[in-house]
C-alpha positions as CSV (number, residue, x, y, z in Angstrom):
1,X,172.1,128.7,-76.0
2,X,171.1,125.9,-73.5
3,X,173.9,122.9,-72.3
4,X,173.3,119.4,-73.0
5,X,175.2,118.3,-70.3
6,X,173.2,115.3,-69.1
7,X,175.6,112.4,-69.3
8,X,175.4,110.4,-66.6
9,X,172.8,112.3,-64.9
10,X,173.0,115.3,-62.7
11,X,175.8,117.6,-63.9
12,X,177.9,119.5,-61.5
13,X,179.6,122.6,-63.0
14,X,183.4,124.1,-62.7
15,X,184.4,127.3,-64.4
16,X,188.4,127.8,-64.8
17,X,189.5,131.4,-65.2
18,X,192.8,132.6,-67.5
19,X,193.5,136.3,-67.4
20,X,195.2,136.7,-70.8
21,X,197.3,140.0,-71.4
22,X,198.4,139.6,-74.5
23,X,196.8,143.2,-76.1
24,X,198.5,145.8,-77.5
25,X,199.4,149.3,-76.3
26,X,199.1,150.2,-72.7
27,X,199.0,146.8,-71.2
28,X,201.5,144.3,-70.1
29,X,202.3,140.9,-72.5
30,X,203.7,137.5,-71.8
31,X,202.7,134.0,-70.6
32,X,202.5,135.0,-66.8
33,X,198.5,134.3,-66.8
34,X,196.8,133.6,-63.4
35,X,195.0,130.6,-63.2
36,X,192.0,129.4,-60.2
37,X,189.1,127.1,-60.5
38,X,185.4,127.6,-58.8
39,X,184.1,124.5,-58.5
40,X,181.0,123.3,-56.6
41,X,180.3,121.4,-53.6
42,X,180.6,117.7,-53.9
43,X,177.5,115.8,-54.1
44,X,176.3,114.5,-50.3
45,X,176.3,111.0,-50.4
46,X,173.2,110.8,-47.8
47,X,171.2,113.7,-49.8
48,X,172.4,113.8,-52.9
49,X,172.5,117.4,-52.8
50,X,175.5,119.7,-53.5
51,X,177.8,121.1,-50.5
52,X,177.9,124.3,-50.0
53,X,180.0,125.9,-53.1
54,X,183.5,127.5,-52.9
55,X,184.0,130.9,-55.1
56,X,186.5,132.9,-56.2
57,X,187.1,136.6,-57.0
58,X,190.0,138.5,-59.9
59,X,190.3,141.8,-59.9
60,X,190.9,143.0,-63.5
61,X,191.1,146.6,-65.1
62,X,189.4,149.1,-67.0
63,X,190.0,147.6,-70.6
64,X,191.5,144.1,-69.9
65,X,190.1,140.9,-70.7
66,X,189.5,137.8,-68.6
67,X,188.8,134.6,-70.3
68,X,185.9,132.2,-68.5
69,X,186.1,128.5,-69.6
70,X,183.0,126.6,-68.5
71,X,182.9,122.5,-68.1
72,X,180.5,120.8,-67.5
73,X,180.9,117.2,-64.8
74,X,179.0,114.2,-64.5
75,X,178.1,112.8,-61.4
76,X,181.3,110.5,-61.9
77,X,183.5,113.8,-62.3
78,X,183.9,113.2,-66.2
79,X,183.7,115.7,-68.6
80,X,180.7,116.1,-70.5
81,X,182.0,117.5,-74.1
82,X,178.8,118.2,-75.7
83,X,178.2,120.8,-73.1
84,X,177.3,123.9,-74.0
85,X,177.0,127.2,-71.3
86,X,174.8,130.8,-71.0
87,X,176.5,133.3,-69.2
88,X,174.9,136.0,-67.0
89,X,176.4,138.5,-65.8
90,X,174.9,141.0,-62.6
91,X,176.5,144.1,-63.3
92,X,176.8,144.7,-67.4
93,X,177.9,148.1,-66.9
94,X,180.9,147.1,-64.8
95,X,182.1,144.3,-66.9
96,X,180.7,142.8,-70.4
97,X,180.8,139.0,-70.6
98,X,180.4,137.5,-74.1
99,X,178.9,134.3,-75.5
100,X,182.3,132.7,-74.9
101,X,182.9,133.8,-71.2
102,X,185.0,136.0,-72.4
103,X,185.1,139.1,-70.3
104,X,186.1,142.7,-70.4
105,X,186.8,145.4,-67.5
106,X,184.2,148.6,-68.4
107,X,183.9,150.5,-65.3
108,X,185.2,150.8,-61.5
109,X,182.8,148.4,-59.6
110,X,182.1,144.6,-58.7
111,X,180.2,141.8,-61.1
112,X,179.1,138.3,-60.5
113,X,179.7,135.9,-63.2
114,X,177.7,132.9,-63.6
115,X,177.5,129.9,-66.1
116,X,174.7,127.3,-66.5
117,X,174.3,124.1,-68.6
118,X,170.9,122.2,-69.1
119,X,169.3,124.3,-66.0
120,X,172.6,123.9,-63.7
121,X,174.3,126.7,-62.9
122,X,178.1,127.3,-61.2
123,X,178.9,129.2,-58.3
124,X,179.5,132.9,-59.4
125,X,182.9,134.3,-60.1
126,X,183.6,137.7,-58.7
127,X,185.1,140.3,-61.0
128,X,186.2,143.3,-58.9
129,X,187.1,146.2,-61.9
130,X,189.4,149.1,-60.9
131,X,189.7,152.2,-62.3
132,X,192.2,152.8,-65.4
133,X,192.2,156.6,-66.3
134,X,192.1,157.5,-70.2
135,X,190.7,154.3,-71.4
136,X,187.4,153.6,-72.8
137,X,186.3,150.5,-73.9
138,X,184.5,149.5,-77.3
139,X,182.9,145.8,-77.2
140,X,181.7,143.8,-80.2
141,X,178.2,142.5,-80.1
142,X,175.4,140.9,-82.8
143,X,177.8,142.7,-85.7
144,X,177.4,146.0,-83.9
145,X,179.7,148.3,-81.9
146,X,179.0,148.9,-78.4
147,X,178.9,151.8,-78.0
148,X,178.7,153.1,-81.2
149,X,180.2,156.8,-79.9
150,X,182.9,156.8,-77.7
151,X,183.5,159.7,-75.9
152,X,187.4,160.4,-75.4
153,X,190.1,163.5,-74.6
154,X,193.5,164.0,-76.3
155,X,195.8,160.9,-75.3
156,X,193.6,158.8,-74.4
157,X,193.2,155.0,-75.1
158,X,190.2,153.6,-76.8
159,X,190.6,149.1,-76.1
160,X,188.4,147.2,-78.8
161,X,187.7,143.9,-77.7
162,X,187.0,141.2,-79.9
163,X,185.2,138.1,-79.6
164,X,185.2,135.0,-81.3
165,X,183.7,136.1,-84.4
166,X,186.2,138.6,-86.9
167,X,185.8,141.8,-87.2
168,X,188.3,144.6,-88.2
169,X,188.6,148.0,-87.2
170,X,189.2,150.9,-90.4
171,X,189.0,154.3,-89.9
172,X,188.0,156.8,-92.2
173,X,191.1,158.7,-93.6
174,X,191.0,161.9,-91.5
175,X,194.1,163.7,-90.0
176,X,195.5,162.1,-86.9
177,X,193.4,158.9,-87.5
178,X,195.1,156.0,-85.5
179,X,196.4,152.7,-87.2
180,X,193.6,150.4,-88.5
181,X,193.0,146.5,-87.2
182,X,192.7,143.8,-89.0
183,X,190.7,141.0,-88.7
184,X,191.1,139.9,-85.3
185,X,189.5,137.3,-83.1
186,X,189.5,137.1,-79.0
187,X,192.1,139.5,-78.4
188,X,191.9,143.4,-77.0
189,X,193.3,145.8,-79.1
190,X,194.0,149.4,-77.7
191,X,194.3,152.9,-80.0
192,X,195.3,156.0,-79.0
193,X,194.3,159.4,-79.7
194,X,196.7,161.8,-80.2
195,X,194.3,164.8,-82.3
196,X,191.2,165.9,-81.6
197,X,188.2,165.6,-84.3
198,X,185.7,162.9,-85.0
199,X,187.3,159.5,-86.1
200,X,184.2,157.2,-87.8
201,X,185.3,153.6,-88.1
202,X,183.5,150.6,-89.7
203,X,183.8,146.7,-89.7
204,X,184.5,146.2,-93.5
205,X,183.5,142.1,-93.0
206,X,179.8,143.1,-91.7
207,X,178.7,146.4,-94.2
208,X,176.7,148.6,-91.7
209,X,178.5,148.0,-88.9
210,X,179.8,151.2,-87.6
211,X,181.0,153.3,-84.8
212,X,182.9,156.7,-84.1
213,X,185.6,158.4,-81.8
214,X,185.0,161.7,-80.6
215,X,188.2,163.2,-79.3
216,X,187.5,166.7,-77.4
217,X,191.0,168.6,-76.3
């Protein structure tokens, strides 16, 4: 989706950053969110080009969320509402950005976040993931589970995350099945596997959206 971010001509971008731990299971809760802003270089009077730009880096986990909020600037420093931003993201196996910003830890490694409005993009936020042993992540994309096995041992944690759109989470009745989800929107929800066996689950808004859990001892 392209930004419409021309008011006032040229458009300068800043990208504020909440971590938000407010998941279930496994992961700490509360309001103690960090906050930091990446924001470009002023533009130079005498060239009318930006300075060089300023960036930021947040290290995150295995399984835990970061939120990315986009907004877009004139050349005035106002806000241009009508704005709207593309993400890309250098490293998807590391971390998975969604059409919101919203981002997920997946694997041990570094990522470069970047958003753009009509053709202007921000400086890239760093996301440094570390390791979190036992958890496996499950994201939700296009009304489809990604990916639709998950691979798991006894005790270990399985985080769905959720974007904007709902989607539930109900498991087929076997023995040892977790607790379902319910409709839930922009949150990370974590299960835990306590008995080994296959553990099918389906999103019961979307029919045919469906994924499984394979729990080896």
């Amino acid at each position: 989706m392209r930004g419409h971010a021309t008011v006032g001509g040229p458009t300068r971008n800043l990208i504020s950053a909440v971590s938000k731990r407010n998941h279930e299971n496994g992961f700490a809760t509360g309001s103690n969110d960090r906050r930091w802003r990446v924001r470009q270089g002023e533009p130079d009077a005498a060239s009318g080009t930006d300075g060089r730009p300023q960036r930021a880096q947040q290290t995150i986990a295995v399984g835990e969320p970061l939120q990315l909020t986009a907004i877009a600037r004139d050349v005035n420093g106002l806000t241009v509402s009508s704005a709207t931003f593309t993400y890309t993201n250098s490293e998807p196996t590391v971390a998975n950005v969604n059409t919101d910003g919203r981002i997920i830890g997946l694997s041990a490694g570094s990522a470069s976040i970047t958003a753009t409005s009509a053709g202007i993009s921000s400086p890239p936020v760093t996301i440094a993931v570390t390791a979190t042993a036992g958890v496996k992540v499950v994201t939700m994309t296009s009304n489809t589970f990604v990916p639709g096995t998950t691979n798991i041992q006894v005790g270990q944690t399985v985080a769905f995350d959720f974007p904007l759109l709902a989607h539930n989470v109900i498991f087929a009745q076997r023995t040892g099945k977790p607790a379902d989800i319910p409709a839930t929107q922009s949150q990370t929800i974590t299960r835990v596997f306590g008995t080994a066996g296959t553990f099918p689950f389906d999103c019961t808004l979307h029919p045919g959206m469906s994924g499984q859990v394979v729990v080896t001892p």
